[in-house]
C-alpha positions in Angstrom: 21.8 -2.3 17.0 18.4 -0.9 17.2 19.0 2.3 15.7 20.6 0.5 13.1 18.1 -1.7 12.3 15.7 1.3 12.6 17.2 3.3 10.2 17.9 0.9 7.3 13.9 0.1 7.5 13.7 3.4 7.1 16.0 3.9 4.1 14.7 1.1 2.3 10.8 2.2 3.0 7.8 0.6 1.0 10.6 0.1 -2.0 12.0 -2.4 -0.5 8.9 -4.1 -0.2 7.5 -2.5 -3.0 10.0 -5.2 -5.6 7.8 -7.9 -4.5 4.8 -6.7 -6.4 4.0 -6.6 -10.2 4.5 -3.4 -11.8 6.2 -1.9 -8.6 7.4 1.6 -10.4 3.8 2.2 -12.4 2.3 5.2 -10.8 -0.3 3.0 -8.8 2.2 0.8 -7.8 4.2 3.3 -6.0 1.6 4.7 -4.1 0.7 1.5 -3.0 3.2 0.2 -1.4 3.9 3.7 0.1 0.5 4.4 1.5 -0.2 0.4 2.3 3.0 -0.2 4.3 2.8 2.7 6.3 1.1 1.1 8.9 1.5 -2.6 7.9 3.4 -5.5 5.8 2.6 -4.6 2.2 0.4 -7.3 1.0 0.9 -8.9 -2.3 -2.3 -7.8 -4.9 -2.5 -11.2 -5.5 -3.7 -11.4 -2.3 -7.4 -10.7 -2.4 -9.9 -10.9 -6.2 -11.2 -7.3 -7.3 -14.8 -7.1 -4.6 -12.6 -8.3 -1.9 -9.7 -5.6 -2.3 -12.9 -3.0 -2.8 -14.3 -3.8 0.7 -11.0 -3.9 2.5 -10.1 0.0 0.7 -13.2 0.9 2.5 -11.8 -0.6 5.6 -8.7 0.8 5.4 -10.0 4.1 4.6 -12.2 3.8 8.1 -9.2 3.1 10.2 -7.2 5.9 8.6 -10.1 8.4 9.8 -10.5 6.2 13.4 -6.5 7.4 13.7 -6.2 10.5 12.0 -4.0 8.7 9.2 -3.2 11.2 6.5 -5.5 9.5 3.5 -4.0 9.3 0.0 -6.0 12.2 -2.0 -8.9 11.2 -4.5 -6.6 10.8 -7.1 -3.9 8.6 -5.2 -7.0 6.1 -4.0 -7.8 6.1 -7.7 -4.5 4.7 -8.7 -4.2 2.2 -6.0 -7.5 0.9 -6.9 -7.1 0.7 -10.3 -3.7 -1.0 -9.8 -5.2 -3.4 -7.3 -8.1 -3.9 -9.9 -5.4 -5.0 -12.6 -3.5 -7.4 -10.1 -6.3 -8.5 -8.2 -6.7 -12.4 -7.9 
């Protein structure tokens, strides 16, 4: 039952999660909820307004580094923020 369950988290992914957020197949979108559910629940943008979601990028870059978490490039965090900019509380 475990591997089961294993394996269809891991063929549904961050798309799975990834239908609960606005404009889940823009560019931004997609790499967010790949790169943000890697190592937790996706969050909705709605979540947090613009300063907020700035500040915790920051954070989440720090624990990325702290555990050798393969960073989205420059480009990639420029998308996520600008898509967490648009749907930002």
């Amino acid at each position: 039952m475990r591997i089961l369950l294993m394996a269809l988290l891991l063929t549904w992914g961050p798309s799975a999660w990834a239908s609960n957020i606005p404009d889940s197949d823009s560019p931004g979108g997609k790499l967010f909820a790949t790169h943000c559910s890697a190592c937790h629940t996706l969050p909705s943008p709605k979540r947090l307004d613009w300063p907020h979601w700035r500040h915790m990028l920051g954070l989440m870059k720090q624990r990325m580094d702290e555990r050798s978490v393969t960073e989205p490039s420059k480009e990639e965090w420029r998308q996520i923020s600008g898509y967490l900019k648009a749907h930002a509380r």
